[in-house]
Residue, then its C-alpha position, 0 to 999 in steps of 0.5 A: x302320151x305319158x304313160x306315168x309312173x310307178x306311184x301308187x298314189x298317182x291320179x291318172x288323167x285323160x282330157x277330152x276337149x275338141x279344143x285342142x289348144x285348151x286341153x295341151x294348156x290344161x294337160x301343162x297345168x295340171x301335170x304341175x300337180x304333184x299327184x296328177x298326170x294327164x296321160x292322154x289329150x284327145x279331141x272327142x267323145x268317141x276318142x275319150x271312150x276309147x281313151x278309157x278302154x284302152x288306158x284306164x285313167x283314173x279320170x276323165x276330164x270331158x267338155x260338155x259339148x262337142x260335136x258328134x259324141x258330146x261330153x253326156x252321151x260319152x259319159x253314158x258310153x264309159x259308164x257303160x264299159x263297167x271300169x271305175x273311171x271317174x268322170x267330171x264334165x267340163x263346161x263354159x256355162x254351169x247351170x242347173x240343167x248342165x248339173x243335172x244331165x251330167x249326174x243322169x248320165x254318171x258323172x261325179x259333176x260339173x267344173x267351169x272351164x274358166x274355174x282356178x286350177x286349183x278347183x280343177x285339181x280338186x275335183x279331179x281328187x274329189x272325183x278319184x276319191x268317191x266324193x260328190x263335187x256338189x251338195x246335195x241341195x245344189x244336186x237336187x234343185x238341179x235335177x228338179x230344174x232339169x224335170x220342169x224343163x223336160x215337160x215343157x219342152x214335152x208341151x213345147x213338142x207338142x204344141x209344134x207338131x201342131x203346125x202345118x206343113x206351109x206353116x213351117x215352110x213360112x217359119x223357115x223363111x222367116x229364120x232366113x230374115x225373109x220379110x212378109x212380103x218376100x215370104x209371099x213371093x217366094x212361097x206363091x201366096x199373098x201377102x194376106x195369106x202369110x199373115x194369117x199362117x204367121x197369127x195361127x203360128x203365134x197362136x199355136x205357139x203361144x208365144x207373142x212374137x216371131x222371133x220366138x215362133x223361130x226359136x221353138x221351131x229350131x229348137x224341137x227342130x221343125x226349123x233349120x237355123x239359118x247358118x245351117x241351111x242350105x244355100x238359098x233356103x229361106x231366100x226369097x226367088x232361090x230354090x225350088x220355090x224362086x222364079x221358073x226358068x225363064x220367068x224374072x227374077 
């Protein structure tokens, strides 16, 4: 941890990136700067919150997303604290929504990760100084963007809460790449019957194809992605629904 200097002129830095490998390289470049100095690296939101109580850097540098406390809810938390710690998110894919929730949630805005350095060590200025990062038509497409999205995704709720219970027990199948037939054996029902809790699926939905019934499912989580599952869910003759003791496989 550099703890700096005695220049009042100093912008004191901390980066958060559950990367670490990135954020040593970021801290490297960045201390090449002649006003900047990262006096912390740290590899969480949580630790980013922390970081700021205990440091009080100028700024953070936080990645979007990481697991458990991602960049916009620690945004949220050191936004909470009352310090005048700027912040700027980190992201790999800057978009309307990514803009938008990072300026609900307090911070100055958004830098690319694959960004030049120099851009980066702007805005880390800009952030220090008061200054927005983005234009105020840029800002407010974004958070109009972000409000359509929000009520789809209401209408999207909606329309998956609608389904039945073996209803996303076949959807769940289908994720794990269960095939029509072996949903059927897995899930004790005919192969008639599965096509036609797939059609009232569909319809509910009102999308056109399974792999987008899967996504809504996943995505308003009614559904487990199928990396996430747990062995032999989805898996046809595995689990509670596969072949008694006793019975062949």
């Amino acid at each position: 941890m550099n703890t700096g200097g005695n220049n009042s002129d100093e912008i004191r830095v901390v980066i958060a990136d559950d990367h670490r490998s990135f954020g040593e390289a970021l801290q490297i470049a960045l201390d090449k700067e002649q006003d900047l100095t990262v006096i912390e690296v740290v590899d969480g939101g949580q630790e980013a919150v922390r970081s700021t109580a205990d440091g009080a850097p100028d700024v953070v540098l936080i990645d979007l997303r990481m697991p458990n406390v991602d960049g916009i809810e620690a945004t949220r938390r050191i936004r909470e604290q009352g310090v005048s710690t700027a912040v700027v998110i980190l992201t790999a894919d800057s978009d309307d929504v990514a803009l938008a929730r990072a300026i609900q949630a307090g911070a100055r805005g958004v830098v690319e990760k694959t960004a030049p350095l120099a851009d980066v060590a702007d805005a880390i200025r800009m952030a220090h100084r008061g200054e927005p990062l983005h234009r105020p038509d840029d800002v407010n497409r974004a958070l109009r963007a972000a409000r359509a999205r929000s009520e789809a995704d209401k209408d999207l709720q909606r329309r998956v809460d609608r389904l039945t219970p073996r209803e996303i027990e076949v959807l769940q199948s289908m994720a794990g790449g269960a095939s029509g037939p072996a949903i059927a054996t897995d899930l004790s029902m005919s192969p008639h019957t599965v096509r036609t809790h797939v059609q009232n699926i569909l319809t509910k939905l009102g999308v056109h194809s399974k792999t987008d019934a899967v996504v809504a499912a996943i995505r308003m989580g009614k559904v487990t992605p199928p990396d996430l599952a747990p062995p032999g869910a989805g898996t046809p003759g595995a689990g509670p629904s596969g072949p008694a003791p006793g019975e062949p496989a």
